[in-house]
N, C-alpha and C positions, 0 to 999 in steps of 0.2 A: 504494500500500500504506500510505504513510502517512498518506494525508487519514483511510481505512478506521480507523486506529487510533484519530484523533484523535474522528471522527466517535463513537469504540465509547467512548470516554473520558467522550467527553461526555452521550451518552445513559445512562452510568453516574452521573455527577456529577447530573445532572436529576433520573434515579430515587428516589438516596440523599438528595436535596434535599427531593422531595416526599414518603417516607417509602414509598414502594413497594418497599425493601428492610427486611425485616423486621431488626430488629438482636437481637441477642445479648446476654445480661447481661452478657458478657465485652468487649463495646462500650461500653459505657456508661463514661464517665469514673471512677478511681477518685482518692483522695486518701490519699499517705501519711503514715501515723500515729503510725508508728515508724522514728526516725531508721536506717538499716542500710546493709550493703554492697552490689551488686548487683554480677554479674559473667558475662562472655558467657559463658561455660565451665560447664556447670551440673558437669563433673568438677571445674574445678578449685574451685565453692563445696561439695562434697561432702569434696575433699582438707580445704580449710578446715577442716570441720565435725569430720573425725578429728582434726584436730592440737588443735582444740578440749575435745574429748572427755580428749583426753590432755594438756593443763593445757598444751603447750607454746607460750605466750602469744608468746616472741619470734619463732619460725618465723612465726606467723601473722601478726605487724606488718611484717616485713621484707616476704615474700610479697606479701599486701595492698597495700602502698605501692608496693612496686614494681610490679604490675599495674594499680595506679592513676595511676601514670607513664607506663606503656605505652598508658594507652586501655581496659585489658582489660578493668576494676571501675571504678567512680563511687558516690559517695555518694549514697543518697537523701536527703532532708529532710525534715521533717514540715511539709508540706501541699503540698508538691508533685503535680500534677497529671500521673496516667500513664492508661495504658490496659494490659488483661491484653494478652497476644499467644497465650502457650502456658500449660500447667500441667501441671505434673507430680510425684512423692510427696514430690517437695523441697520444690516452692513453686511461685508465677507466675516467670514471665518479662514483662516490664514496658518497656513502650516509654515515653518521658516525650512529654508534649503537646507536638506539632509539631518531635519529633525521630522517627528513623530508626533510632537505636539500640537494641538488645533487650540487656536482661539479668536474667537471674535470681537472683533474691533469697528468703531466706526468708519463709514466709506470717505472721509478727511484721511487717513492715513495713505490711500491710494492715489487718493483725489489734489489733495492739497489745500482743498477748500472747505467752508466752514459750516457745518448745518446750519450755524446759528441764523443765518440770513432766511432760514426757508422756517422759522420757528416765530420772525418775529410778525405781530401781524401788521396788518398791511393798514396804510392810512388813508383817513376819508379824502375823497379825489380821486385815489389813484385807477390803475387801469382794474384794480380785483376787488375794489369795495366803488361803488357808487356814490357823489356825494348826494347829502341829504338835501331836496328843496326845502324848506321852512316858510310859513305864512302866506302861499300863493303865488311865489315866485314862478 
């Protein structure tokens, strides 16, 4: 049974070798762009992302540090070499070059850019709120 595994292993490694396995855009090496957090739990970068919302800056360092103690969160760096794994309305999930580990991080890390702008809301006038007539105008 296990020569069978090894023999299936390898005619997979040959395949991927010679390009007979079509790849994915989601294969293709990425490089990060923006310094950020990354962490296995996509609830607990969601909890993050509330306490954020609500300005409570100390919850989120203690949190952070301490799951970054545990293993649970890693910092990315800017030019670090990962690959996507999954994605989802948060962000990718991100495995680094010749680790094993997955975590997910906001799409700022890939992007460079900031959710904060897509968070805040929009002012009366503009093109995605209407102004308001008043008194028969």
């Amino acid at each position: 049974m296990l020569i069978r595994w090894v023999i299936a292993a390898g005619l997979l490694v040959c395949a991927a070798a010679s390009g007979a396995i079509a790849q994915s855009a989601d294969s293709q090496e990425k490089t990060i762009v923006k310094e950020g957090i990354g962490c296995q739990s996509a609830d607990f970068m969601l909890r993050m992302e509330k306490y954020v919302d609500q300005g409570d800056v100390e919850v989120i360092r203690r949190e952070v540090l301490r799951a970054i103690e545990k293993g649970d969160c890693t910092l990315f760096r800017v030019g670090e070499h990962v690959y996507i794994a999954d994605t989802s309305v948060y962000g990718p999930k991100l495995r680094r070059k010749g680790e094993t580990e997955e975590f997910w991080v906001p799409f700022s890390v890939l992007t460079g850019t900031s959710t904060e702008a897509t968070r805040q809301k929009p002012e009366a006038g503009s093109r995605t709120m209407p102004k308001i007539q008043r008194g028969g105008q």
